[in-house]
Each structure stands twice: as C-alpha cells, then as structure tokens.
TORKE-121965 format. One record per residue: x, y, z of N, C-alpha, C, O in turn. Coordinates in nm, 2 decimals. Layout:
N
((X,Y,Z),(X,Y,Z),(X,Y,Z),(X,Y,Z))
...
END
This chain:
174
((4.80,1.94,6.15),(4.73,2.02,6.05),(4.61,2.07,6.10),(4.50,2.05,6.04))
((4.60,2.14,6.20),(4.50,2.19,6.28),(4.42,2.31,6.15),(4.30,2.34,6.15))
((4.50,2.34,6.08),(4.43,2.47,6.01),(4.34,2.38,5.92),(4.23,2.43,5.88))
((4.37,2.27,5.89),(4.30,2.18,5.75),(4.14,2.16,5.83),(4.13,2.12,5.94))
((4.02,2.19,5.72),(3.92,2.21,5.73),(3.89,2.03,5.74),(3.98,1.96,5.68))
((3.81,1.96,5.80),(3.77,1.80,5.80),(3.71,1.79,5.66),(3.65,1.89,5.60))
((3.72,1.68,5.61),(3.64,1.62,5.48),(3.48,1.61,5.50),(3.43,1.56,5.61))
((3.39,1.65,5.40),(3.27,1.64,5.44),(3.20,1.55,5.36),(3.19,1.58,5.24))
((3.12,1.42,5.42),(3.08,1.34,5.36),(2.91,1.35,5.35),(2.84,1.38,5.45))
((2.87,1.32,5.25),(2.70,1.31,5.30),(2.63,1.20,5.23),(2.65,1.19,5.11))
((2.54,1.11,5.30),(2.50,0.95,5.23),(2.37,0.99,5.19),(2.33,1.08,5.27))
((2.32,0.97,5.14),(2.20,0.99,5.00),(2.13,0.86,5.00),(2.18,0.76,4.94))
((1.98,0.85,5.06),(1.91,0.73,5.02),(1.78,0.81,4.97),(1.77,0.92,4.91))
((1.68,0.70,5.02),(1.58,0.79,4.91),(1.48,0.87,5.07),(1.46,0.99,5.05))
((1.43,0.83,5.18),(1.39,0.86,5.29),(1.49,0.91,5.38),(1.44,0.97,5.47))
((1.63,0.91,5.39),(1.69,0.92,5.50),(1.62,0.85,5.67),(1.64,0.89,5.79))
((1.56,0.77,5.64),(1.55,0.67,5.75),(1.59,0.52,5.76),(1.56,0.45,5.86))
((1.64,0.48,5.65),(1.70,0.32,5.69),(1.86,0.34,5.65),(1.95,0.38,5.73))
((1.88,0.31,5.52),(2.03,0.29,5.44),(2.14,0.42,5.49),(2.25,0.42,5.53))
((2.03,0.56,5.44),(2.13,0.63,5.46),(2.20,0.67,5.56),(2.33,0.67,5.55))
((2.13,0.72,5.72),(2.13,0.73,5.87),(2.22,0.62,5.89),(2.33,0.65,5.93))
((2.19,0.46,5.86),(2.28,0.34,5.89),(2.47,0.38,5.87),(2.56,0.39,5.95))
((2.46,0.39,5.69),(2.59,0.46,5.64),(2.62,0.60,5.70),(2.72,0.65,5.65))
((2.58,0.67,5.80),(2.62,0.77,5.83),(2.68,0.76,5.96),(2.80,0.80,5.98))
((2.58,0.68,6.07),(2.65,0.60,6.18),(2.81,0.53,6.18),(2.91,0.57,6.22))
((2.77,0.45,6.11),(2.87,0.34,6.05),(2.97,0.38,6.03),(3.07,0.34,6.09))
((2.97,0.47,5.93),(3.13,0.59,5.83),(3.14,0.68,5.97),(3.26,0.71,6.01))
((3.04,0.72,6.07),(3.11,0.82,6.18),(3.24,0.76,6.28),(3.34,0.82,6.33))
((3.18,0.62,6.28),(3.25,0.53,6.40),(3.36,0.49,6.36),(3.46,0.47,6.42))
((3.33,0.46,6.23),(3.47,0.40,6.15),(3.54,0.48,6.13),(3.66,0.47,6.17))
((3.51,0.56,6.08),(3.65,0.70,6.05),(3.69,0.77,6.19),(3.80,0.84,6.21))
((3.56,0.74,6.29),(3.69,0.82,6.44),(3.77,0.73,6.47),(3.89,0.77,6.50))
((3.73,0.58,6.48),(3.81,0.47,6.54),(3.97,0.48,6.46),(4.07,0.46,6.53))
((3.98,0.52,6.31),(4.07,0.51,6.25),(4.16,0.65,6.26),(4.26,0.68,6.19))
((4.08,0.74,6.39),(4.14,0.87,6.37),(4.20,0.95,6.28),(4.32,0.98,6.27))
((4.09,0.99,6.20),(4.05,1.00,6.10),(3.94,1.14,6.13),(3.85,1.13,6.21))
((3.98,1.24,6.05),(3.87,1.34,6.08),(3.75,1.38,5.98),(3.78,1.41,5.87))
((3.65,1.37,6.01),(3.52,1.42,5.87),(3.40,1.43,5.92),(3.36,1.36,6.01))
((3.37,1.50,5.89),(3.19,1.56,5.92),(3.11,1.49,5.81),(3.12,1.50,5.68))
((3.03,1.42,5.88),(2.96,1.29,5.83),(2.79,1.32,5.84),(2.76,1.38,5.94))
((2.72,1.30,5.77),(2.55,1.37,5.77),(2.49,1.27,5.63),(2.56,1.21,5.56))
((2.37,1.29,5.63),(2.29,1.17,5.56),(2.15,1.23,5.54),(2.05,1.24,5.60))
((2.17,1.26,5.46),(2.00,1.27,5.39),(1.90,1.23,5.30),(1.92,1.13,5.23))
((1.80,1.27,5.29),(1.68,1.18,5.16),(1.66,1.24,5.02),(1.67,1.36,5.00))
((1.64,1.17,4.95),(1.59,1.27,4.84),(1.47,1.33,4.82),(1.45,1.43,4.76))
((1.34,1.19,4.90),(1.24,1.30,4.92),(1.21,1.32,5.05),(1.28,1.28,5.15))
((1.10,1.40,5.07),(1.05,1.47,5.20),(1.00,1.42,5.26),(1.00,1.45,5.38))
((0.95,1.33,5.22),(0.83,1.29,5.35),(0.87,1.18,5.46),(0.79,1.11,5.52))
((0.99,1.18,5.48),(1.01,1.15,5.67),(1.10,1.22,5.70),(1.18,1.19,5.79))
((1.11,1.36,5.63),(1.19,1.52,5.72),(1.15,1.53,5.84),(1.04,1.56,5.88))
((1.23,1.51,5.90),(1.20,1.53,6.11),(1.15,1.38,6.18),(1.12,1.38,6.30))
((1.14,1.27,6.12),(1.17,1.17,6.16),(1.22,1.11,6.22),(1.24,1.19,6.31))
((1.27,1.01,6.27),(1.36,0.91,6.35),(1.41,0.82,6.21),(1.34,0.82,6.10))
((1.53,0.76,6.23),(1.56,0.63,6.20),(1.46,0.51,6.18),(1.42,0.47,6.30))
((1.40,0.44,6.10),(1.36,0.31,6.13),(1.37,0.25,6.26),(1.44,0.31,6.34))
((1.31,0.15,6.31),(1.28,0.15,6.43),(1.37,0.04,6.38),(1.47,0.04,6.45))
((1.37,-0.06,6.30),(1.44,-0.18,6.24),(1.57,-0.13,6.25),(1.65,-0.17,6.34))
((1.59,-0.06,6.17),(1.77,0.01,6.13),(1.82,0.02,6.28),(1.91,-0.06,6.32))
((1.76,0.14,6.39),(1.85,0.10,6.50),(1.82,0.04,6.56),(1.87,0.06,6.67))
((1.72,-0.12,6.52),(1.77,-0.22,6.57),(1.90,-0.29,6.55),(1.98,-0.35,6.63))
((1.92,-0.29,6.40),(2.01,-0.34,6.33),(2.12,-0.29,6.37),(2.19,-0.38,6.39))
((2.19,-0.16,6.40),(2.26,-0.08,6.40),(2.33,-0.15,6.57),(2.44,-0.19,6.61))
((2.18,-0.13,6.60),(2.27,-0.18,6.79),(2.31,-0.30,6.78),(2.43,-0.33,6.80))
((2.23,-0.38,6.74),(2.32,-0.56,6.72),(2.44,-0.55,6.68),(2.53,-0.62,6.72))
((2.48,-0.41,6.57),(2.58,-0.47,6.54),(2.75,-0.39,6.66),(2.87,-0.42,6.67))
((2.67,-0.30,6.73),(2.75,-0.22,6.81),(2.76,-0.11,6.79),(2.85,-0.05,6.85))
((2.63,-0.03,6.69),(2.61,0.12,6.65),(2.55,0.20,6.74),(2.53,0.12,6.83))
((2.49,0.34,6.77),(2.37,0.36,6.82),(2.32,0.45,6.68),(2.40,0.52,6.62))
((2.19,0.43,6.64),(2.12,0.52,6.56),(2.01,0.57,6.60),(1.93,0.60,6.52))
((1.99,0.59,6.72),(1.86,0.63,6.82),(1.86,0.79,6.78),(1.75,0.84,6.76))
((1.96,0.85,6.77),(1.95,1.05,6.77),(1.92,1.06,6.63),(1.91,1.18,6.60))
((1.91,0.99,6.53),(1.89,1.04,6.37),(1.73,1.14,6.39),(1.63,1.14,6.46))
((1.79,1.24,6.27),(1.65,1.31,6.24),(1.66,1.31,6.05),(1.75,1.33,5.96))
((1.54,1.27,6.05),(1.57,1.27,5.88),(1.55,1.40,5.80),(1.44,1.45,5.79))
((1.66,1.45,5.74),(1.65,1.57,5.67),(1.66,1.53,5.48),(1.70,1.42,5.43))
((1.61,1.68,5.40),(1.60,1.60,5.22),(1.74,1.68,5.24),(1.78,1.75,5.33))
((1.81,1.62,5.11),(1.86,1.62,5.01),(1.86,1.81,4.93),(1.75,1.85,4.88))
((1.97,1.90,4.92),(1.90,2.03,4.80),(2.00,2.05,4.78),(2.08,2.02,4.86))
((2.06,2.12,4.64),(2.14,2.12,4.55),(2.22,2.20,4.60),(2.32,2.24,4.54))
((2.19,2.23,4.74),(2.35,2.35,4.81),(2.42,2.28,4.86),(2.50,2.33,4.93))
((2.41,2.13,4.84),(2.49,2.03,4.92),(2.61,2.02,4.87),(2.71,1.99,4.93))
((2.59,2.03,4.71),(2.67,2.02,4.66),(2.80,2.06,4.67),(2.90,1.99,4.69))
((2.80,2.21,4.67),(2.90,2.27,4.73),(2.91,2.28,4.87),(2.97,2.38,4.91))
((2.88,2.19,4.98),(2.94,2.22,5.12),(2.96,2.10,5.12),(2.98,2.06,5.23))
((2.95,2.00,5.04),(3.03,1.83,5.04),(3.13,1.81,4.99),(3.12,1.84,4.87))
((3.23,1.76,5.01),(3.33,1.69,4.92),(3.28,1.60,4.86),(3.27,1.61,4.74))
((3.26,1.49,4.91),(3.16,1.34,4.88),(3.06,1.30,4.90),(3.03,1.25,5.01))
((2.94,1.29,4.79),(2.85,1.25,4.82),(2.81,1.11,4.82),(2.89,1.08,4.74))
((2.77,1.04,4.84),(2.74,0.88,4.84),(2.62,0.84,4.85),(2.56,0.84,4.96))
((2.55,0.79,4.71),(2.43,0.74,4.68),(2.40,0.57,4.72),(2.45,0.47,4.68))
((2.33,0.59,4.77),(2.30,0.41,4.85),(2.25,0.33,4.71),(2.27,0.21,4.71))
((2.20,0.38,4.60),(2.22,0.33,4.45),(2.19,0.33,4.33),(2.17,0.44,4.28))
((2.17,0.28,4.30),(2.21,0.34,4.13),(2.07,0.44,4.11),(2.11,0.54,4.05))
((1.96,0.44,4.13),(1.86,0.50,4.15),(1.91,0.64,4.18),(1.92,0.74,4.11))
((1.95,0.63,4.31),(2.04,0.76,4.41),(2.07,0.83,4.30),(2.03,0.94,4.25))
((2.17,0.72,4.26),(2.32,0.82,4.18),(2.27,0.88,4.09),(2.32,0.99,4.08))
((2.15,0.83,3.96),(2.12,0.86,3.87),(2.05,1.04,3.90),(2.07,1.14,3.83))
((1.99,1.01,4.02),(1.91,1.12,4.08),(1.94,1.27,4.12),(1.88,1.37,4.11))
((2.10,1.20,4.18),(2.19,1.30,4.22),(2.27,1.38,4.08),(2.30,1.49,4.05))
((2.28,1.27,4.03),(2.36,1.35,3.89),(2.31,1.44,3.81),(2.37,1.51,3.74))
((2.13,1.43,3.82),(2.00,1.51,3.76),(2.07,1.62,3.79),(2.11,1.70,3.71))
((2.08,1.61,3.94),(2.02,1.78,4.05),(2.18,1.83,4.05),(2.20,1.94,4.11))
((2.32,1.76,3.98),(2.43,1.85,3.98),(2.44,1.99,3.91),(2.44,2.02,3.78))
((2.45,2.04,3.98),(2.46,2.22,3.90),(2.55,2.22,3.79),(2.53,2.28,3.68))
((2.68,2.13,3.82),(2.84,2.14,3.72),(2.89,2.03,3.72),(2.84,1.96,3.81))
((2.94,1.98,3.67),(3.08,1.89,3.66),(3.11,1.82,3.75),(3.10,1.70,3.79))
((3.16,1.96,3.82),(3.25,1.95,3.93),(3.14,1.89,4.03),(3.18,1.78,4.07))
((3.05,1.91,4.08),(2.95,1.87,4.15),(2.91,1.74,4.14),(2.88,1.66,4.23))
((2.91,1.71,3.96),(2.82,1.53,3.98),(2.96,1.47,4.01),(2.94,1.36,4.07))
((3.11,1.50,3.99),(3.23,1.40,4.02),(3.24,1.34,4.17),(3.28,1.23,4.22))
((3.16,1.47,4.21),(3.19,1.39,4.37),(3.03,1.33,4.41),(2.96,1.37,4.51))
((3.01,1.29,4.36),(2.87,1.15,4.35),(2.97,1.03,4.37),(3.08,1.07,4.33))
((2.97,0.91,4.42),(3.02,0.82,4.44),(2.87,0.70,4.47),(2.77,0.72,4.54))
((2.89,0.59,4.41),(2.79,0.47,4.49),(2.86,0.42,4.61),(2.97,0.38,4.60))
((2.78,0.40,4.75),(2.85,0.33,4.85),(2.93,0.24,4.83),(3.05,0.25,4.87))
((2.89,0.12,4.75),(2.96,-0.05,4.72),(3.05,0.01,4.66),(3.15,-0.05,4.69))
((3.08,0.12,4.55),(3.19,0.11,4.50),(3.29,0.12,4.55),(3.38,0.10,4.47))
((3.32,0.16,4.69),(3.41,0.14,4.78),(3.52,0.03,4.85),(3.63,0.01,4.90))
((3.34,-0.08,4.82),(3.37,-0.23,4.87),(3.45,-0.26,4.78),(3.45,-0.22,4.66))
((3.60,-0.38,4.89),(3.71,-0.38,4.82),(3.64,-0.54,4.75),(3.70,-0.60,4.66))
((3.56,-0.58,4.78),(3.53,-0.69,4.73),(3.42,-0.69,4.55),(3.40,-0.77,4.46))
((3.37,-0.54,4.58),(3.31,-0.51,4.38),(3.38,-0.38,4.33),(3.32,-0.30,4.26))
((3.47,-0.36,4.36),(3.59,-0.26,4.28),(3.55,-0.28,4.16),(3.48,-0.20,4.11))
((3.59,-0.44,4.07),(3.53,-0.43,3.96),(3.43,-0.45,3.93),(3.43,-0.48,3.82))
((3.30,-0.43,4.00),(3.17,-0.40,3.90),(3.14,-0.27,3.85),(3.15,-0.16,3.90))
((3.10,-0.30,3.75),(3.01,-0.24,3.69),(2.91,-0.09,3.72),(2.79,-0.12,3.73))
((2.94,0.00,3.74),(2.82,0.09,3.80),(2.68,0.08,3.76),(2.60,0.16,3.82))
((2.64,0.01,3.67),(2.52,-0.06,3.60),(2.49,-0.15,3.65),(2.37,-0.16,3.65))
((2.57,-0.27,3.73),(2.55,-0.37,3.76),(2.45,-0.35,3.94),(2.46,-0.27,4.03))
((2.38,-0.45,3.93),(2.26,-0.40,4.02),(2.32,-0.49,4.16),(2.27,-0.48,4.27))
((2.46,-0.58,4.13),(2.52,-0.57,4.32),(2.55,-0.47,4.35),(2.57,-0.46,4.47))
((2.58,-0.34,4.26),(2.65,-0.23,4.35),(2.54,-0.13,4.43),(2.55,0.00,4.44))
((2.43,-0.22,4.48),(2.30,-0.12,4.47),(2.30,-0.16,4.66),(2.27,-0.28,4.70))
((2.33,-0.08,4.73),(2.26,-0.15,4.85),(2.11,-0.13,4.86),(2.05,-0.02,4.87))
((2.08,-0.27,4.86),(1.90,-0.24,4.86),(1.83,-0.23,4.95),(1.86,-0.31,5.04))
((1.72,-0.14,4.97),(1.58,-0.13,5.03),(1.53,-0.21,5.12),(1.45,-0.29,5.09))
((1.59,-0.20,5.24),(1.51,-0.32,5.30),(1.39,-0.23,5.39),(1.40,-0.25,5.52))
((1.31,-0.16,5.34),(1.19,-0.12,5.41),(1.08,-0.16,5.43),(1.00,-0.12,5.51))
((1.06,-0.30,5.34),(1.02,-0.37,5.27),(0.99,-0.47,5.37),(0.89,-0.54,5.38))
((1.08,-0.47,5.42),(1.15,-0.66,5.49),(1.07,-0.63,5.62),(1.07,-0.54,5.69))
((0.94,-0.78,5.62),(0.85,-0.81,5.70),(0.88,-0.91,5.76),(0.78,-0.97,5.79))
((1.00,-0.97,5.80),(1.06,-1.10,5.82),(1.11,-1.10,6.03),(1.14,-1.02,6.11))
((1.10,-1.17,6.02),(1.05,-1.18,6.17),(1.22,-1.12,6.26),(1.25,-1.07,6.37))
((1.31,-1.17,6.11),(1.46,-1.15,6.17),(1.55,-1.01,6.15),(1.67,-0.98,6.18))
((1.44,-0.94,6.10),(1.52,-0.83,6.03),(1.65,-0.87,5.93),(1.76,-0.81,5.93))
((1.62,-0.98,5.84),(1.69,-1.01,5.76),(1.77,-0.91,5.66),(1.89,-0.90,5.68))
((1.71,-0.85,5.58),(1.71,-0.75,5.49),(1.82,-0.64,5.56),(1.93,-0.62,5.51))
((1.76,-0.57,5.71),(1.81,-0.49,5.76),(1.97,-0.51,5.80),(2.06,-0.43,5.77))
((1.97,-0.64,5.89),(2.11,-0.68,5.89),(2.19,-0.71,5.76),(2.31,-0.72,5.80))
((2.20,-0.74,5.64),(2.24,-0.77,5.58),(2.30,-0.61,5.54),(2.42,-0.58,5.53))
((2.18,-0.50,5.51),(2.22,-0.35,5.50),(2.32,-0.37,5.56),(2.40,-0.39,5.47))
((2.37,-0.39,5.69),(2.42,-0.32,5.80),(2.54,-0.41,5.77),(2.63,-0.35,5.82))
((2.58,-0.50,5.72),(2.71,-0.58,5.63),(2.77,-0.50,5.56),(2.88,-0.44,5.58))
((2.66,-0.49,5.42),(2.74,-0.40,5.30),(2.82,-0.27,5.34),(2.93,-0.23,5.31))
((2.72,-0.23,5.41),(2.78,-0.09,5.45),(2.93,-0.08,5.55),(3.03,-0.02,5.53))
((2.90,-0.16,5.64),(3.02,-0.19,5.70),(3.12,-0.21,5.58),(3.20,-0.12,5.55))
((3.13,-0.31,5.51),(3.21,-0.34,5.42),(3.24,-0.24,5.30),(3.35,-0.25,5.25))
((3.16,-0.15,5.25),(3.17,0.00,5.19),(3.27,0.09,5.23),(3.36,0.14,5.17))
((3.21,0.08,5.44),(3.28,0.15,5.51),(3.45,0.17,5.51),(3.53,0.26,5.50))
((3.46,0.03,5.54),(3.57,0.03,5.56),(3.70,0.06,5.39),(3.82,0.05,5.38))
((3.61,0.09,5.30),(3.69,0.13,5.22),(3.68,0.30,5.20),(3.76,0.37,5.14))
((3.59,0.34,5.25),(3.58,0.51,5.25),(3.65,0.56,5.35),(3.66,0.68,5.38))
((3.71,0.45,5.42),(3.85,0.49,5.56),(3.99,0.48,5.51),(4.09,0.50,5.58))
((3.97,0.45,5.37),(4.10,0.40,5.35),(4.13,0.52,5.25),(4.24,0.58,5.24))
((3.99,0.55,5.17),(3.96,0.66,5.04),(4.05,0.79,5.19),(4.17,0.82,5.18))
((3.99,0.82,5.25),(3.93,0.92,5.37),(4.13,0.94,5.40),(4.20,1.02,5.36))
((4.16,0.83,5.48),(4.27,0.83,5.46),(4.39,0.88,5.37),(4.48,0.96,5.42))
((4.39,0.85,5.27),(4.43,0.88,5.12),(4.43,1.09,5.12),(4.51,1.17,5.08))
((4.30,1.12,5.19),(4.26,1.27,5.15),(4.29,1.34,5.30),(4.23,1.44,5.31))
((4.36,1.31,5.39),(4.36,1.38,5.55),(4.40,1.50,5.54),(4.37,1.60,5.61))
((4.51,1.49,5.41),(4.58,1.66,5.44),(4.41,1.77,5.36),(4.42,1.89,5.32))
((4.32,1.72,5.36),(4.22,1.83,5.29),(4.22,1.97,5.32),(4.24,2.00,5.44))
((4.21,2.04,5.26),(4.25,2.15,5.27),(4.07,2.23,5.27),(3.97,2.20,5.21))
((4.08,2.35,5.40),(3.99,2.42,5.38),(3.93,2.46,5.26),(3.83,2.54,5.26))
END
C-alpha cells in the first residue's frame, strides 16, 4: 500500500518537555519495531519551553529504559493540528479537557484520546477516574527519578496498545 498516506499521531502534555516528548519517543520505537508506519510528534499546550530540550530527567529516564530523547525540541500545541492529525493523545484528563475546548468540530474533539486509555490493563476505567491521568512528574525531587521512571512504565504500557489500535488502522488512507 505504498500510495496510503502514514497515520499521524500527536501526544499533548502541558510543556512538551517530560510526558509528552517521552510518549512520542516511546510510540516512534514501538510502532517501527512492530513495522508499522506513523508520523509521530508531541507537543505542549503552553509556550513557555517552545525551543527547548526534553527534561534533562526524561532523557534520563528514556535512556535507562533503551530510548534516546536527546534531539526533542519543545513545540505548543494550535488548533491546525487538528486537521493534520488523526490522533491526538492527551497525557490527562486536564489535557483532554483542554483539547476538547480548542476543537473546532466534532469531528476534531473524536480524535482526542487519553494515553492510559489504551492501557490494556484500565480499558475499564473511567475517563473521570484520575488512574487514567499519567501524572506530572516535574515535580519529582527524589534522588531516583522515581516519578520519571514510573512515566516511562505507563507509557510503555499505553504504548503498546496504540500498536495494536495503529495496527487495526494500516490500510489508512491518504
């Protein structure tokens, strides 16, 4: 299917320097390994670390786990995404709520998605429910990067069901 345009994903935190960059890495590696084609990108909702790096934490986290996130540049979030995304993926309910603000149509807030809701382990929660939130670890002053690695779980675990979604959608059509 050489003519079929790739699926275009884009992950949504609130800086584009920890969660979302992580989930962008993460969803790139997992969906080539599964050969699997999609153009994958991550942005913030606000401005202020546009042209950025990654957390210095995140690609630490990232490399432990076998990522690299060293090339991120943090870009926002603008309502023309809408239409050049198929999927967008809010890191959580905050996100989602946010994203659904700035949808133009319908058609635009449908493809809002929360990360976890992909995890095959909270299928049934709740989108209200605050496990489906991968949280904030910008925060995390902890000698282990606790917070950070734990990100770097959920999302793996998100991941591997947006390969299976991803899968499900290969014949996409330009």
């Amino acid at each position: 299917m050489a003519d079929m345009a790739p699926y275009r994903i884009c992950f949504v935190c609130t800086g584009n320097i920890c969660r979302s960059p992580s989930a962008e890495v993460i969803a790139r590696a997992r969906i080539h390994d599964a050969g699997l084609a999609a153009q994958v990108d991550s942005t913030g909702l606000d401005s202020y670390h546009v042209g950025d790096g990654a957390d210095e934490r995140a690609v630490w986290a990232l490399k432990r786990a076998g990522y690299d996130g060293s090339e991120h540049v943090a870009q926002q979030f603008h309502e023309g995404l809408f239409a050049e995304r198929d999927l967008i993926v809010a890191l959580d309910r905050g996100h989602f709520r946010q994203l659904h603000a700035m949808a133009p149509d319908a058609e635009s807030a449908a493809k809002i998605r929360l990360l976890r809701s992909f995890d095959f382990d909270l299928e049934d929660v709740p989108e209200d429910d605050r496990r489906i939130d991968v949280p904030d670890p910008y925060y995390d002053r902890s000698a282990e990067n606790s917070e950070f690695v734990e990100m770097i779980e959920q999302i793996e675990a998100a991941v591997d069901g947006i390969v299976d979604y991803l899968d499900e959608r290969q014949g996409h059509p330009a």
